[in-house]
Biopython code that builds the backbone (N, CA, C, O; Angstrom):
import numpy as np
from Bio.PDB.StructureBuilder import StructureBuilder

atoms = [
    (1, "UNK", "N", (28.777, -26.812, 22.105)),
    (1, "UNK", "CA", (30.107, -26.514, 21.659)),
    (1, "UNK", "C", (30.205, -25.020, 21.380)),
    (1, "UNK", "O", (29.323, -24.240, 21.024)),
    (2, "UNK", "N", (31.682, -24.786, 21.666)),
    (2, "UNK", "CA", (31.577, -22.799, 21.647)),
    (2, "UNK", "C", (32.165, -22.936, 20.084)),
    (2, "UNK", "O", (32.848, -23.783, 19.510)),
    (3, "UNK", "N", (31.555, -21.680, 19.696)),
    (3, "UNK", "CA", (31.902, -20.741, 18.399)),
    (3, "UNK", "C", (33.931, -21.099, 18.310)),
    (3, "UNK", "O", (34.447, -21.828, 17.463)),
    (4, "UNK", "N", (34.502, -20.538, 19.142)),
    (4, "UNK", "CA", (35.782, -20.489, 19.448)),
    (4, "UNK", "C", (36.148, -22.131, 19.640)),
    (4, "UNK", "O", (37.221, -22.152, 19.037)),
    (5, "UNK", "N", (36.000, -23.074, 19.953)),
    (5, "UNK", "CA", (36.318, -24.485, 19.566)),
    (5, "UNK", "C", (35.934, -24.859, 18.176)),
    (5, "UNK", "O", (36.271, -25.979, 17.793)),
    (6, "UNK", "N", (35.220, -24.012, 17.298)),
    (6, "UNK", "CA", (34.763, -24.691, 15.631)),
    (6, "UNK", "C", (35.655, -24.038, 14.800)),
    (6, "UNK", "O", (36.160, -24.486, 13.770)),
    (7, "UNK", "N", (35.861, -22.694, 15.429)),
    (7, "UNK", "CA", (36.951, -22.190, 14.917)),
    (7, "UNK", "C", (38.463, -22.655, 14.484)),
    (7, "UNK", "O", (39.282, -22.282, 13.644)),
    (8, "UNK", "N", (38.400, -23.659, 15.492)),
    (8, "UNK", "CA", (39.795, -24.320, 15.500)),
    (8, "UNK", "C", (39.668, -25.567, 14.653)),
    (8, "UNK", "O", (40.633, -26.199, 14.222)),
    (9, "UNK", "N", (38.683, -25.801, 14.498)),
    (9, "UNK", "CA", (38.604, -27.586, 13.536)),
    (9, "UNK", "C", (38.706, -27.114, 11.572)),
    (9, "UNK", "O", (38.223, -26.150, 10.977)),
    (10, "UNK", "N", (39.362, -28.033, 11.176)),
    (10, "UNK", "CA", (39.422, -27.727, 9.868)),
    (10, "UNK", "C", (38.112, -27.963, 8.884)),
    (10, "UNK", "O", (37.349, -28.840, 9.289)),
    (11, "UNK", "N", (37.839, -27.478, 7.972)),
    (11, "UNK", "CA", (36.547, -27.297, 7.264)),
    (11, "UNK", "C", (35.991, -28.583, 7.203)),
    (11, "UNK", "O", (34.766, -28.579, 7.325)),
    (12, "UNK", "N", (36.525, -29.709, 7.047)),
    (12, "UNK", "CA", (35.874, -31.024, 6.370)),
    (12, "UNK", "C", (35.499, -31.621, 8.098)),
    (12, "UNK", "O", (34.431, -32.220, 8.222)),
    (13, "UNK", "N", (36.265, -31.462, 9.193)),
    (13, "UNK", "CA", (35.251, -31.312, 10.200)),
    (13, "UNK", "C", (34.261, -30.597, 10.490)),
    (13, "UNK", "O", (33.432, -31.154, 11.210)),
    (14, "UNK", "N", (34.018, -29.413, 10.145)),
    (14, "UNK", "CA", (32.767, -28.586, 10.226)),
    (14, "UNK", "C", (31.480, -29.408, 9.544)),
    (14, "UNK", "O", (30.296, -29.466, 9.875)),
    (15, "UNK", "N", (32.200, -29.994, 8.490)),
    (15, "UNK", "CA", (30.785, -29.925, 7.438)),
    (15, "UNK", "C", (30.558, -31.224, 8.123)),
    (15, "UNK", "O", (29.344, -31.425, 8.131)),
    (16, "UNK", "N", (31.268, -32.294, 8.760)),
    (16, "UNK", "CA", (31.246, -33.597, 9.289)),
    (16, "UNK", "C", (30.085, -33.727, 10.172)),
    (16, "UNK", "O", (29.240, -34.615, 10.287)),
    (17, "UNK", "N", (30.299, -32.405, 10.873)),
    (17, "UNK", "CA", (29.847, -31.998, 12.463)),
    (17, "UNK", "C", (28.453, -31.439, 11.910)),
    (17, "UNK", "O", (27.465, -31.650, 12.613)),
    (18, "UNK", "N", (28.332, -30.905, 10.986)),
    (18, "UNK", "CA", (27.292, -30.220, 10.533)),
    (18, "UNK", "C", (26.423, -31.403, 9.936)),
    (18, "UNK", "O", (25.225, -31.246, 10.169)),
    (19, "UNK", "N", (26.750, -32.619, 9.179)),
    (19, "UNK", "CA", (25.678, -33.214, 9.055)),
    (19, "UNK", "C", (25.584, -34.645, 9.735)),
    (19, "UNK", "O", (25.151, -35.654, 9.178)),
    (20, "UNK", "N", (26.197, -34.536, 11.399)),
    (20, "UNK", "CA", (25.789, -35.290, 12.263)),
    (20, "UNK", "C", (24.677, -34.508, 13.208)),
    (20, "UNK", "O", (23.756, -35.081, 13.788)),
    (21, "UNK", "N", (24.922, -33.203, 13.245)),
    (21, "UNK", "CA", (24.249, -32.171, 13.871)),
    (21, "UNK", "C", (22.486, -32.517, 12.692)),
    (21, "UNK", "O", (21.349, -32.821, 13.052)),
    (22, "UNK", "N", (22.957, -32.320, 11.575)),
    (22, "UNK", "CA", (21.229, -32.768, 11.234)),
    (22, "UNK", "C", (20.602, -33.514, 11.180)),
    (22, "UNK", "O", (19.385, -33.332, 11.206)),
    (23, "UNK", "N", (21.365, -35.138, 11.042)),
    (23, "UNK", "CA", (20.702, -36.239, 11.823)),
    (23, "UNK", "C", (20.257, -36.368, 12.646)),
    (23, "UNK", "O", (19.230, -37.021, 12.829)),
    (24, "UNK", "N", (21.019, -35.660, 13.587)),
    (24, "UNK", "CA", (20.231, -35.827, 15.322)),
    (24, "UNK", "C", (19.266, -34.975, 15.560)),
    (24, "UNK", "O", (18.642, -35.178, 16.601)),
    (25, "UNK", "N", (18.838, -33.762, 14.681)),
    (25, "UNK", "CA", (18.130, -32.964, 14.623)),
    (25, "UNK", "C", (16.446, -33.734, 14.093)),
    (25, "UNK", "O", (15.268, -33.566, 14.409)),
    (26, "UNK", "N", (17.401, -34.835, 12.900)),
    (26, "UNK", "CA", (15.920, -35.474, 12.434)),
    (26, "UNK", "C", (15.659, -36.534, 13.592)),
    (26, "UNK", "O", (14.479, -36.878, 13.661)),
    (27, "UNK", "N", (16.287, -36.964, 14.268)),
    (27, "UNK", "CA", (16.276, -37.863, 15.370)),
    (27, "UNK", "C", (15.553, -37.274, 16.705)),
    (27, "UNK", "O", (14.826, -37.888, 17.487)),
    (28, "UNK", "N", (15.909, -36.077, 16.740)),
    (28, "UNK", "CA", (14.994, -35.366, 17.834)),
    (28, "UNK", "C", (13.564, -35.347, 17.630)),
    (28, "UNK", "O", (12.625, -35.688, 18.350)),
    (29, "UNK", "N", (13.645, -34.799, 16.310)),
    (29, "UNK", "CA", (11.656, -34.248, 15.628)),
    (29, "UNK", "C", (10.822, -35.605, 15.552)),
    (29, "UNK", "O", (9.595, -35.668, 15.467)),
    (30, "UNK", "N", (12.076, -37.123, 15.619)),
    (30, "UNK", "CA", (10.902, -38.133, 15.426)),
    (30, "UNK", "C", (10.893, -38.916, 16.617)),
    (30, "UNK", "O", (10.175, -39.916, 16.644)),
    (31, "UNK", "N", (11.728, -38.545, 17.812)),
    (31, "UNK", "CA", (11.235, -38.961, 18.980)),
    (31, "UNK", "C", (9.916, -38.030, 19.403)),
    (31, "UNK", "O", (8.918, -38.452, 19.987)),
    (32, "UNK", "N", (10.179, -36.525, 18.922)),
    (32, "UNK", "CA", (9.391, -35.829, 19.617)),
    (32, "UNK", "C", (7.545, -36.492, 19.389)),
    (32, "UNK", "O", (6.788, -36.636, 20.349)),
    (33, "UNK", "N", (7.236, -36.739, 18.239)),
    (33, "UNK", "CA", (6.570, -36.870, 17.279)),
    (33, "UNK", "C", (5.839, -38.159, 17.802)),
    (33, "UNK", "O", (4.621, -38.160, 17.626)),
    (34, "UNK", "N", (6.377, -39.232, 18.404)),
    (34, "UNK", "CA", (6.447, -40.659, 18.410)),
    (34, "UNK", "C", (6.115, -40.373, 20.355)),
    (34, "UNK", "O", (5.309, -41.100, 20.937)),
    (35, "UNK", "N", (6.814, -39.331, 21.044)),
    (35, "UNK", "CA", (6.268, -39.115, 22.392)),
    (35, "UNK", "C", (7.351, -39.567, 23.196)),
    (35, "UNK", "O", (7.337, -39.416, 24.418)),
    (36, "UNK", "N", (8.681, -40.341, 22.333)),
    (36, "UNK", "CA", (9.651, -40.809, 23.159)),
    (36, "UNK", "C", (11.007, -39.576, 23.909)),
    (36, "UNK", "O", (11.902, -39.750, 24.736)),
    (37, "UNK", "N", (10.688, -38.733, 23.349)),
    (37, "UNK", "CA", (11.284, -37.349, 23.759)),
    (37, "UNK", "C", (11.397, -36.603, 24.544)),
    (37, "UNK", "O", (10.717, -35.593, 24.361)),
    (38, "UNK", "N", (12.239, -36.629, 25.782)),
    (38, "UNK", "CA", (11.985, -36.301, 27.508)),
    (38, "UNK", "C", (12.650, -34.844, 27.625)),
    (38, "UNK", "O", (12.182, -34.038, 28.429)),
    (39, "UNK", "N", (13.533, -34.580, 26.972)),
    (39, "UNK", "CA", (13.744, -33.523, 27.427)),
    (39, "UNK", "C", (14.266, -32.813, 25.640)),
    (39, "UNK", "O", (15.086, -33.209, 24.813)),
    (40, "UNK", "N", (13.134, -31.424, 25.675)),
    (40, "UNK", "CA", (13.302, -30.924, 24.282)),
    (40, "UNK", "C", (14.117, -29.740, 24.370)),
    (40, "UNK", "O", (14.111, -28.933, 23.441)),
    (41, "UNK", "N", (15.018, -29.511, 25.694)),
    (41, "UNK", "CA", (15.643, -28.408, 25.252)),
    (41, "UNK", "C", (16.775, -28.531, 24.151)),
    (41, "UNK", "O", (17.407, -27.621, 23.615)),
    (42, "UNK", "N", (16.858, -29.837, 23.966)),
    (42, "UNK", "CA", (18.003, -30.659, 22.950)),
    (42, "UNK", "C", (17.633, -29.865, 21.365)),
    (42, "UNK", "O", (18.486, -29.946, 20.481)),
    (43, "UNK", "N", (16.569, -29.255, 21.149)),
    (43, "UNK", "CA", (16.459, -29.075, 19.865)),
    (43, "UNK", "C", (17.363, -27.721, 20.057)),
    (43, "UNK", "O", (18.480, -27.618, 19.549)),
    (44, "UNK", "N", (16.783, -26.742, 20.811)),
    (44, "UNK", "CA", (17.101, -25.426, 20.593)),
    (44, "UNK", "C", (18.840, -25.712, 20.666)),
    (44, "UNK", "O", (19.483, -25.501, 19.638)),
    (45, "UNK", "N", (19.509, -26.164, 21.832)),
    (45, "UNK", "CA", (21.194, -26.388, 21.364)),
    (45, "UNK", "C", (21.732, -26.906, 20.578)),
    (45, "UNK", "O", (22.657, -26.346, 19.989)),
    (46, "UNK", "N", (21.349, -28.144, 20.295)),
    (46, "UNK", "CA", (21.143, -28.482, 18.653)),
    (46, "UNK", "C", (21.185, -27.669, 17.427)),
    (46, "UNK", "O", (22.092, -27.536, 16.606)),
    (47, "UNK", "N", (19.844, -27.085, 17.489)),
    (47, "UNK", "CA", (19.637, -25.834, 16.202)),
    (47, "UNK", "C", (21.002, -24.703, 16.598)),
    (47, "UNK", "O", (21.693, -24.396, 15.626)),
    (48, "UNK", "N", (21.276, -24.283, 17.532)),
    (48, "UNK", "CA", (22.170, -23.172, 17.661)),
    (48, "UNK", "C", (23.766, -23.760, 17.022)),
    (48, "UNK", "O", (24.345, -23.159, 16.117)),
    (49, "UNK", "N", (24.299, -24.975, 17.650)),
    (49, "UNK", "CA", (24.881, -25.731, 17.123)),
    (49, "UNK", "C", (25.284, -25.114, 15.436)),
    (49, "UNK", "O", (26.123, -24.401, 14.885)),
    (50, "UNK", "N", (24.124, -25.893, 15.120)),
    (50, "UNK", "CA", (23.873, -25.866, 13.515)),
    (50, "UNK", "C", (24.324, -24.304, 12.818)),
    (50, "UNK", "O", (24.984, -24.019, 11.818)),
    (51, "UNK", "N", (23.756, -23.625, 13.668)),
    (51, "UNK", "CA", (23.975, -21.859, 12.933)),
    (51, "UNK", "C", (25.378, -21.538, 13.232)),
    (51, "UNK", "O", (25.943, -20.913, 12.335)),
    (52, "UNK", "N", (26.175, -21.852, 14.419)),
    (52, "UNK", "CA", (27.413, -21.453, 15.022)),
    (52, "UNK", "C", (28.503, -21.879, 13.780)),
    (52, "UNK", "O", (29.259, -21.042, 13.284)),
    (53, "UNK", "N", (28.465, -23.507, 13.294)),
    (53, "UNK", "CA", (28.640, -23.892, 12.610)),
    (53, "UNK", "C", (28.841, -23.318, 11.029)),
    (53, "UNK", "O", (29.874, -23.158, 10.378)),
    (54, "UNK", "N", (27.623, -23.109, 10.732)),
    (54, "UNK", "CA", (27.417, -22.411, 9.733)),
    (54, "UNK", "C", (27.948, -21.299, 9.665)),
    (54, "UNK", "O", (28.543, -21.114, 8.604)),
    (55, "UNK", "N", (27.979, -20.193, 10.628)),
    (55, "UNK", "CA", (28.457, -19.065, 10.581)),
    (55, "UNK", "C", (30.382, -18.694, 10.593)),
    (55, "UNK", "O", (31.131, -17.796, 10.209)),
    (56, "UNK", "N", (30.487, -20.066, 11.311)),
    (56, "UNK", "CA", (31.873, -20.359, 10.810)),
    (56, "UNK", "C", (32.307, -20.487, 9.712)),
    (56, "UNK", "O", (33.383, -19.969, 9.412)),
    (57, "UNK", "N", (31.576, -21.216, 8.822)),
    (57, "UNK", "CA", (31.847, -21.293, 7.743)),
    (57, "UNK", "C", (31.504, -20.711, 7.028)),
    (57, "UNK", "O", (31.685, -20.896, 5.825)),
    (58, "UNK", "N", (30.798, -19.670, 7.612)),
    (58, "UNK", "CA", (30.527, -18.487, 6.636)),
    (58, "UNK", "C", (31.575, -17.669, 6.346)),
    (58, "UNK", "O", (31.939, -17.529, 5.178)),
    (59, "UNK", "N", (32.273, -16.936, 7.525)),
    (59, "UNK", "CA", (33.077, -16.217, 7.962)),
    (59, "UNK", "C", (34.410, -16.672, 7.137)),
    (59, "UNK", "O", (35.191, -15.834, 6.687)),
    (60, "UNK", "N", (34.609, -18.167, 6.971)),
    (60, "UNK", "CA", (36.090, -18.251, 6.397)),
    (60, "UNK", "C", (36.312, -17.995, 4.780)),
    (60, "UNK", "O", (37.251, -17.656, 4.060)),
    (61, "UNK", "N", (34.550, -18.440, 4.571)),
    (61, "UNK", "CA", (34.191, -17.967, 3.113)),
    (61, "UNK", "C", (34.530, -16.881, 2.581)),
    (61, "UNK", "O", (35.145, -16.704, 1.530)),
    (62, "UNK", "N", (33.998, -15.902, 3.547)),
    (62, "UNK", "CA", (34.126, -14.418, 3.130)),
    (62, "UNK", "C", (35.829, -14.010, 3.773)),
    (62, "UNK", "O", (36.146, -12.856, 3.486)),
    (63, "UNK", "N", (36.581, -14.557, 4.332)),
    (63, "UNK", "CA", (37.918, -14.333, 4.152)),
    (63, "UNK", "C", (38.465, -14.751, 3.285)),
    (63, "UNK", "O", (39.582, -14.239, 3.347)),
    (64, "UNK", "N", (38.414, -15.486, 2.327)),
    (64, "UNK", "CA", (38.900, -16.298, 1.325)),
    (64, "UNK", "C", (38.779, -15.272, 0.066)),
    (64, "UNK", "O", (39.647, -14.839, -0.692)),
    (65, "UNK", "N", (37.188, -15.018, 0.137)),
    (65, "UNK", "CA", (36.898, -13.682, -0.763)),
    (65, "UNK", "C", (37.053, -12.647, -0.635)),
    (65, "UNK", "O", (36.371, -11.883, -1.319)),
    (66, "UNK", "N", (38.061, -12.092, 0.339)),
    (66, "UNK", "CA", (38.594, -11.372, 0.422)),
    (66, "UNK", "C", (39.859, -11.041, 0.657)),
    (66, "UNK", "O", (40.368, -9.968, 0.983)),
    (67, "UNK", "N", (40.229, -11.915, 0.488)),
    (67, "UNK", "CA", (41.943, -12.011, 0.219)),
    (67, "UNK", "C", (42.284, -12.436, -0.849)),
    (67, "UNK", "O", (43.455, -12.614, -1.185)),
    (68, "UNK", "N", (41.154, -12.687, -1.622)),
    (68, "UNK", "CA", (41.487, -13.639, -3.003)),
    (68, "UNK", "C", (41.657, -12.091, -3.583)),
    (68, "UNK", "O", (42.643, -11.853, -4.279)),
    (69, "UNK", "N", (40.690, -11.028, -3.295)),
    (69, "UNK", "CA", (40.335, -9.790, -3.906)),
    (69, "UNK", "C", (41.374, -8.832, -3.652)),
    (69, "UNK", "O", (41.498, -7.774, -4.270)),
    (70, "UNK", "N", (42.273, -9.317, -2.530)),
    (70, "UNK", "CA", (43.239, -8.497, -2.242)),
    (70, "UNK", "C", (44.678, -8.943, -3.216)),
    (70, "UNK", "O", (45.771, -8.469, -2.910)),
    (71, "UNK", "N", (44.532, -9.882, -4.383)),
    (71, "UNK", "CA", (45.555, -9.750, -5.079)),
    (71, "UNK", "C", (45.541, -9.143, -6.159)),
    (71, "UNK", "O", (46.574, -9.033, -6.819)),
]
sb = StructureBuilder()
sb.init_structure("model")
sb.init_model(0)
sb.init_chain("A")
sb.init_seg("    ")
for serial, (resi, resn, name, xyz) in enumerate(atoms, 1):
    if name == "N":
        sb.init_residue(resn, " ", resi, " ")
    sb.init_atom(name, np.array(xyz, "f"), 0.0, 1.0, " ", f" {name:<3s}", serial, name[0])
structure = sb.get_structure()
């Protein structure tokens, strides 16, 4: 998923998306683990996922705190 599509979802989807994104993350590490795990490039888009996410919601954070500061 692009940066610019998370952008557009409202916060309580982010955080939704964010902790289906870490389930499947724990779901990856225990196929990997167990040997049932065929293809691991799933972690690294996964993990990026997770930060894109995050950084979205970083970003609206620090607009918030800064418009709060601008009154």
């Amino acid at each position: 998923m692009y940066a610019s599509e998370m952008r557009e979802m409202q916060d309580e989807e982010l955080v939704d998306l964010f902790e289906d994104l870490k389930e499947e993350l724990y779901k990856l590490r225990l196929n990997h683990v167990t040997g049932e795990l065929v293809d691991t490039t799933q972690f690294r888009s996964t993990r990026r996922d997770v930060a894109r996410i995050l950084t979205v919601l970083h970003e609206r954070e620090l607009a918030a705190t800064i418009a709060e500061g601008e009154k």
